[in-house]
N, C-alpha and C positions, 0 to 999 in steps of 0.2 A: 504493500500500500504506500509505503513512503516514498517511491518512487513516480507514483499516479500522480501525486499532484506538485505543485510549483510554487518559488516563492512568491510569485506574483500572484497565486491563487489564495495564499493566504495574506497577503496585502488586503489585498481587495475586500478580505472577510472581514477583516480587523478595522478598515475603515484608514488606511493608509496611503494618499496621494501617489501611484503610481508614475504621474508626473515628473515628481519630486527624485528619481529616480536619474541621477548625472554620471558619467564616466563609471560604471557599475554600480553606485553606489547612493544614498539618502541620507540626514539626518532626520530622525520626529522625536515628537516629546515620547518619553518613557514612562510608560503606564505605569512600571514598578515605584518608583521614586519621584513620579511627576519634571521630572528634570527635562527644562525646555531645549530641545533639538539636541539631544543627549544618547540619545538613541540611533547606532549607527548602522544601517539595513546594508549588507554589501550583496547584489545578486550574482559573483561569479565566483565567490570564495567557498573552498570548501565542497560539500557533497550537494549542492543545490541551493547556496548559497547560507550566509549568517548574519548573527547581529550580536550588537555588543553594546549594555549602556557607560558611556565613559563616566557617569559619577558614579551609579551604585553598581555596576559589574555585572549586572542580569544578561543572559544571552542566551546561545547555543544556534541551534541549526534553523532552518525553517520551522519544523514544526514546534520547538519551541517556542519561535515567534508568538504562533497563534496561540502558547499558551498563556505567555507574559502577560494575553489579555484577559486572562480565565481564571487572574488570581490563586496561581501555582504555590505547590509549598517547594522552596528554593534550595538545592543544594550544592555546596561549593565541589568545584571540580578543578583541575590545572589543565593547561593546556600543553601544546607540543612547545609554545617559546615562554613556558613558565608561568604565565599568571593566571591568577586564579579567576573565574567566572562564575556565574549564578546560575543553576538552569532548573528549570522544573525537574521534580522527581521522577524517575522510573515507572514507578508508579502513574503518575497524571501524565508521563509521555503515552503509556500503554492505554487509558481512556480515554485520553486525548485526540489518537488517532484513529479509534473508531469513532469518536464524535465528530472527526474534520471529515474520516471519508462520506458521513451521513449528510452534513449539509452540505457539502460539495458537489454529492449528489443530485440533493435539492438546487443549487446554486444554477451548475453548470444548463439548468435549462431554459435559464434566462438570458437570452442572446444578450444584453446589455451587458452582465457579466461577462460573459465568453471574449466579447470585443474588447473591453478595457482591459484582460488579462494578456488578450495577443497582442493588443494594439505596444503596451508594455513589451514583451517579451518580445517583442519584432526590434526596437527600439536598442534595447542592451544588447542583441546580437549583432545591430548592425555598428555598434558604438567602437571603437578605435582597443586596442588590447590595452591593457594597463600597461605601464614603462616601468624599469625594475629604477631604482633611486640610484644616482651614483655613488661611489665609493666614501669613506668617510675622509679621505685627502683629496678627492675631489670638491669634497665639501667645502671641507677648513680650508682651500686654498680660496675657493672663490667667498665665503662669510669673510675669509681676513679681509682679503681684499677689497671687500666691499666698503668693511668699518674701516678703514685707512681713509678711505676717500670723503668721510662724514664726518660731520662733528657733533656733539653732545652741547643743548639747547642750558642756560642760563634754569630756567624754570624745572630741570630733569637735574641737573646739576644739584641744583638744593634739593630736591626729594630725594637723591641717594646721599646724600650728608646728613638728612635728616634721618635717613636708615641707619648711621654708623657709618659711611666709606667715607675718607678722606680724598684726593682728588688724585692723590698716586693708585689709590685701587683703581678707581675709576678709570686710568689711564690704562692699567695695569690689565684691567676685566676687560677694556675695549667696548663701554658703555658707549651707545651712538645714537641719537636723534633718527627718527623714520622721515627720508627726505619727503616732502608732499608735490616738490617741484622737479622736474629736471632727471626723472627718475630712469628714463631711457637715453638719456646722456653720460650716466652716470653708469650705466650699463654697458653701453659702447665702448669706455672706457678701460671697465675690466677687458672686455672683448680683446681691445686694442693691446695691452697689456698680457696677451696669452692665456687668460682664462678661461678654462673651460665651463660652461652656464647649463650645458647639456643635463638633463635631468638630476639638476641640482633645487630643489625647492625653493619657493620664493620669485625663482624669474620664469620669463614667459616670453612670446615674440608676439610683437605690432609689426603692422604694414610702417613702413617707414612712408618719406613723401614724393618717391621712387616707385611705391609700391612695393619693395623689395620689405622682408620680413629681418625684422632685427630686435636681436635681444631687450627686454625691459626690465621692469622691478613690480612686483604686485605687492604694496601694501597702501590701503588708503584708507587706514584709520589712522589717525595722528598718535605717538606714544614713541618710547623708547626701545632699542632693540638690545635682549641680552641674551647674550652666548651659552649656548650650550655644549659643555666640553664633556668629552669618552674621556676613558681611563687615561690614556695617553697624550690629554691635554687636547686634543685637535676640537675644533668646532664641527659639532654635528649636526648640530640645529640652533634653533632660534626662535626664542619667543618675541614676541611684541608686548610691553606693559602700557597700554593704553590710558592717554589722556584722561576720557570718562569710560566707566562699563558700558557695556552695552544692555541692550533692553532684557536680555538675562540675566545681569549682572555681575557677565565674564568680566575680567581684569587683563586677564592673558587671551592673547592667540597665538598662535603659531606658525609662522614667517611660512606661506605655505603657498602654492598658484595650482594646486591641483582642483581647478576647477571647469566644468566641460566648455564655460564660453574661452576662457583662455586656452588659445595655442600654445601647444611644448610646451603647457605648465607641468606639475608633480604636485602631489600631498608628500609631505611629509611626516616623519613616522616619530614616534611618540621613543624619546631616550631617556636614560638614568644622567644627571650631572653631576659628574664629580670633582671633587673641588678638594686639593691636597697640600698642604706645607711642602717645606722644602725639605723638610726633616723626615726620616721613617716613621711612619705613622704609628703612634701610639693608641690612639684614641679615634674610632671609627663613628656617627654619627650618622644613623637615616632618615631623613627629614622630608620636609615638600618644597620643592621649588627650587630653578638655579640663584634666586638673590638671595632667599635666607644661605643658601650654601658659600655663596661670598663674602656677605657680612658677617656670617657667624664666624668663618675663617680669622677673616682681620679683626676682630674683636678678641677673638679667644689670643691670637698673638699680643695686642695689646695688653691684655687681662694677663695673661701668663709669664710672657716674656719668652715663650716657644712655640714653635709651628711644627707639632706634630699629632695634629688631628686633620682627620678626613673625612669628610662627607660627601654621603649618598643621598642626592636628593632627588627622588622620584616629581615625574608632572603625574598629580591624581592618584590617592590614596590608591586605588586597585593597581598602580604600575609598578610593582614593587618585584615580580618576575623573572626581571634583568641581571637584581642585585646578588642572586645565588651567586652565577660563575664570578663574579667580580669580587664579591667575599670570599670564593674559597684563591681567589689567587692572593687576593691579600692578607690570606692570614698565612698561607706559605711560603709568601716571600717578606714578609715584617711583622717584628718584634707586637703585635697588636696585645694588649690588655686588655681593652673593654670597646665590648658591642654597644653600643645605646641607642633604642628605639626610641625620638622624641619628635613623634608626628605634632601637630597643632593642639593644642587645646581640648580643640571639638572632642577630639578621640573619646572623650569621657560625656559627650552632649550627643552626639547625632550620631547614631544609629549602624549607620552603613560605615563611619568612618570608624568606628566602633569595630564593628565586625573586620573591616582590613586591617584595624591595628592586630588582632589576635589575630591573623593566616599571616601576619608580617614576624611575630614572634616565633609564630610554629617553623617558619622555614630559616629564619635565622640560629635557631638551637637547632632545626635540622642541622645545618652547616655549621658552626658551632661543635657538635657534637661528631659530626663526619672529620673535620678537620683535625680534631683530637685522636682521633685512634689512628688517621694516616700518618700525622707527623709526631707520633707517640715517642721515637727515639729524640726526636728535637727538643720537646718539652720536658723528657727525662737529664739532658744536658742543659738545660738553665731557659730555655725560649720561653718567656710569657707564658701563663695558661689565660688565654680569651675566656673573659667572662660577659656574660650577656644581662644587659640593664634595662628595662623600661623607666621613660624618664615618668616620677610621681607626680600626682596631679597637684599635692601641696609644695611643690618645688618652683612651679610655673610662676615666671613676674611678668606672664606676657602671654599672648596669643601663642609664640611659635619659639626657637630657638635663638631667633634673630632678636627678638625683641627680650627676651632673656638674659641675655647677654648683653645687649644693650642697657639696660633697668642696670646691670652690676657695674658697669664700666660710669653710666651717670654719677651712680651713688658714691664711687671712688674717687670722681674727679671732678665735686662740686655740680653738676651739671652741664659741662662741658662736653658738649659732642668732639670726637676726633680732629673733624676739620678744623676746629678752633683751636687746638692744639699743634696743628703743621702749621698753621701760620703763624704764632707766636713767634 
């Protein structure tokens, strides 16, 4: 039976704009969590395509689509690249799908139905194949190059001083204003300069005034652009910290052109930022977001008077996934002490964030615990034994780690933020 029917066929059941439906893929609001255009419907991925919600994690295959609506009881499952999802039970998959083949039944004899499902599915097969993302030094060579050529706005300036950076981090992180003008000049540019822009996220090609197609830049919300760096330091993405939210009351986006009106744009894909001292890391730290992971850096250096913590900081409580093989190479090659899981606040208020802080513990004592009996002669000759922390809800001076940190380094120094201290 799970083969009879499509995900278009349960689109349409669910009451899901098939329209909506660009370069394989939609967002809609998610029924589980209400979370506006949170809900990611792809119809080429997978056995007949999936979905995924990016705040609370609900997903699975097509038919669990149609269940998400049916108010399922949810159980946590991982996937092949590690993160965990939400899918109806075993159970409600096995009534589920004789209750879809029943009104499907009923459905399909209503030509209006039958045509909006083909009219859809004519659509996605004749749509362009998805492009695989360039390399991750194809990346960092073209995001450097980009922030070299930008500068970081007077108004963006002070809201990262006011988060704790000084203006050498700043220089340092490669903080840069999102140009609003001149964005295909600036483009040309890199072109000029050997750049490769080929399915690199963010850029795209315009008709030039030749008609000839030439690389550009897709962001047109106003906001600052911040880096996001792999283990190895390179930029692999990029967010946008926008001026005002938007009418969902996003803050971030993601420097991204994979959208079907833009030519030779990409999506880009969802990373771990890591952000590391110069020092062997002592001190490991999983957190949210690439800014808390910079200013908590140079704070804790401030605070300390050493740079040897490292943070992991996922985009979106459920992206947590990534961080297995990256903790287990780093507890094999440095001296590490202490794990500390210190998600935001909420972790102890909302629900969902709730529930990914516990699958964020389980697989970091996973690894934690795998790590110890591999490198069991290391730790018998003097290595560190890693131990794993959740950070206490009576510890918190702040929303998040950033602001943590910041509340200590205030109270130390009269109230003096950093930047006022380099200019002294």
């Amino acid at each position: 039976m799970f083969d009879e029917f499509s995900i278009y066929d349960v689109m349409s059941l669910v009451g899901l704009d098939l329209s909506k439906i660009h370069s394989s893929q939609g967002n809609f609001d998610c029924p589980i969590c209400g979370g506006k255009k949170k809900l990611n419907v792809n119809v080429s991925k997978g056995h007949g395509g999936v979905c995924r919600c990016a705040k609370c994690g609900a997903g699975g295959d097509k038919l669990d689509l149609y269940l998400l609506f049916q108010n399922p009881h949810l159980v946590s499952v991982r996937s092949k690249s590690e993160s965990d999802y939400y899918r109806p039970s075993e159970e409600d998959r096995e009534q589920g799908l004789k209750e879809l083949a029943r009104i499907l039944h009923i459905q399909r004899k209503d030509p209006t139905f039958r045509a909006k499902v083909i009219t859809a599915k004519q659509a996605a097969d004749t749509a362009a194949p998805q492009k695989a993302i360039a390399s991750a030094e194809q990346r960092n060579a073209a995001y450097t190059a980009l922030l070299k050529q930008l500068r970081l706005s007077a108004p963006h300036r002070e809201a990262l001083h006011q988060r704790g950076l000084t203006d050498t981090d700043i220089e340092r992180i490669m903080f840069r204003s999102v140009p609003m003008f001149g964005r295909t000049v600036i483009a040309q540019k890199l072109v000029e300069q050997g750049i490769n822009l080929e399915n690199v996220p963010g850029f795209f090609k315009v008709a030039g005034e030749n008609g000839k197609l030439q690389w550009s830049i897709f962001c047109p919300n106003p906001g600052y652009f911040v880096p996001i760096r792999n283990k190895d330091g390179l930029i692999v993405s990029m967010q946008i910290r926008l001026n005002k939210a938007t009418t969902e009351k996003t803050k971030y986006l993601f420097f991204s052109s994979g959208i079907d009106t833009l030519t030779d744009g990409i999506s880009a894909t969802g990373e771990v930022h890591i952000e590391r001292g110069e020092e062997p890391p002592r001190i490991i730290c999983i957190t949210e977001g690439p800014i808390k992971g910079y200013v908590s850096r140079s704070l804790y250096q401030r605070l300390t008077g050493r740079d040897d913590l490292a943070l992991f900081c996922v985009v979106g409580t459920t992206n947590y996934g990534k961080i297995r093989g990256i903790l287990e190479s780093y507890l094999e090659q440095y001296p590490v002490e202490k794990v500390v899981e210190i998600y935001d606040f909420d972790k102890f208020t909302n629900p969902y964030v709730s529930r990914d802080r516990d699958h964020l513990e389980q697989l970091l004592r996973e690894v934690i615990l795998k790590m110890r009996k591999k490198l069991r002669p290391q730790y018998e000759d003097g290595k560190p034994l890693p131990m794993y922390i959740s950070f206490p809800e009576e510890r918190y001076k702040g929303k998040g780690i950033d602001d943590h940190l910041l509340a200590l380094y205030l109270e130390a120094h009269d109230n003096c933020l950093p930047c006022e201290a380099e200019t002294d």
